[in-house]
C-alpha positions as CSV (number, residue, x, y, z in Angstrom):
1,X,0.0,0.0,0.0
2,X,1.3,3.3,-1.1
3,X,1.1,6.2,1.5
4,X,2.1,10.3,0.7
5,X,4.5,11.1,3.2
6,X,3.7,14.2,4.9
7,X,5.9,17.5,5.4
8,X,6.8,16.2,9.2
9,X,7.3,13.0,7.7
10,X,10.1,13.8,5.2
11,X,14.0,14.1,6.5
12,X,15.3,17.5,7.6
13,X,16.9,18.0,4.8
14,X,13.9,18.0,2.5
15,X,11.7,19.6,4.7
16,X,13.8,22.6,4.4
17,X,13.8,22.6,0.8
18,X,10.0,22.7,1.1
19,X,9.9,26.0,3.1
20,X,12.6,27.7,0.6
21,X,10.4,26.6,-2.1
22,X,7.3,28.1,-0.2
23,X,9.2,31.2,0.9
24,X,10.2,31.7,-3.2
25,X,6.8,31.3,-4.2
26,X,5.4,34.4,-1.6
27,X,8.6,36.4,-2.9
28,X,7.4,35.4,-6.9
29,X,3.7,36.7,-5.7
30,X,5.3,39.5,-4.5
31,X,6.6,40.3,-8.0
32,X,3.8,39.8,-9.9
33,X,2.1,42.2,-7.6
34,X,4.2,45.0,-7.6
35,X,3.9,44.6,-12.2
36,X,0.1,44.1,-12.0
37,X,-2.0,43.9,-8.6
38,X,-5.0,42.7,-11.1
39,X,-3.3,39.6,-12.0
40,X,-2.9,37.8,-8.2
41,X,-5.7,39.6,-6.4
42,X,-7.9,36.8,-6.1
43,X,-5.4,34.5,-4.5
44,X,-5.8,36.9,-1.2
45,X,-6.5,33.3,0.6
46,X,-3.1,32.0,-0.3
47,X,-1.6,35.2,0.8
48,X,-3.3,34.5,4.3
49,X,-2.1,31.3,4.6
50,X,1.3,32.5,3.8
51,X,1.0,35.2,6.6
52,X,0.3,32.0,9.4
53,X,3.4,29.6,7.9
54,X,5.3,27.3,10.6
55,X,8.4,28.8,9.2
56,X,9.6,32.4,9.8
57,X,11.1,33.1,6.6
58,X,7.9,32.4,4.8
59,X,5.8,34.9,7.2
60,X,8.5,37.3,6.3
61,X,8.4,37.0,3.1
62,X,4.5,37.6,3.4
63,X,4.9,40.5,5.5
64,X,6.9,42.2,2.4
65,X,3.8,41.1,0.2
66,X,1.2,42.3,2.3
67,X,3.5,46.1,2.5
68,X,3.5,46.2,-0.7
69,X,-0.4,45.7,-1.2
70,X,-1.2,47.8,1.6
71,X,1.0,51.0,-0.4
72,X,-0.4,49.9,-3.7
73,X,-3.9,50.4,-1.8
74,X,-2.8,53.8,-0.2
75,X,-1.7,55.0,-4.0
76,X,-4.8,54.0,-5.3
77,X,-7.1,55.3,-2.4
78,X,-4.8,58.9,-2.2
79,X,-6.8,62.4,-3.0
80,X,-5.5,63.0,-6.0
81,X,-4.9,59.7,-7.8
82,X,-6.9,57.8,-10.5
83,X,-9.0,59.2,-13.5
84,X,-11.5,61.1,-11.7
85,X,-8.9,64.0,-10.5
86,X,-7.5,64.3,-13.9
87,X,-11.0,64.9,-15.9
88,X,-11.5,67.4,-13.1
């Protein structure tokens, strides 16, 4: 019988592998936000998850990703920015 071994399951070695890759992946969503906040908007529930990690270096690589949104969002929201205060 064929069983998936688990994160906790897997030696130390690999395991840490697992949390780089997971780190890498919040730094990549990171990216593609700062080029276009559109594109990875609707994976806010991955971002969450990211934010609660078991490893350190994840939720700190989260923490950049959620600064960023949060000063895209102040930009955006900002007297004085978008379309409307141009035609006016």
């Amino acid at each position: 019988m064929l069983t998936t071994a688990s994160a906790y399951d897997a030696p130390p070695r690999e395991r840490a592998s697992r949390e780089i890759v997971r780190k890498k992946a919040v730094m990549v969503f990171e990216r593609f936000y700062s080029r276009a906040p559109s594109m990875v908007a609707h994976m806010s529930e991955s971002f969450k998850r990211a934010l609660v990690d078991k490893d350190p270096s994840v939720m700190g690589a989260s923490l950049c990703l959620y600064h960023r949104m949060i000063l895209v969002r102040c930009a955006h929201d900002a007297p004085g920015a978008g379309a409307e205060s141009a035609a006016g």
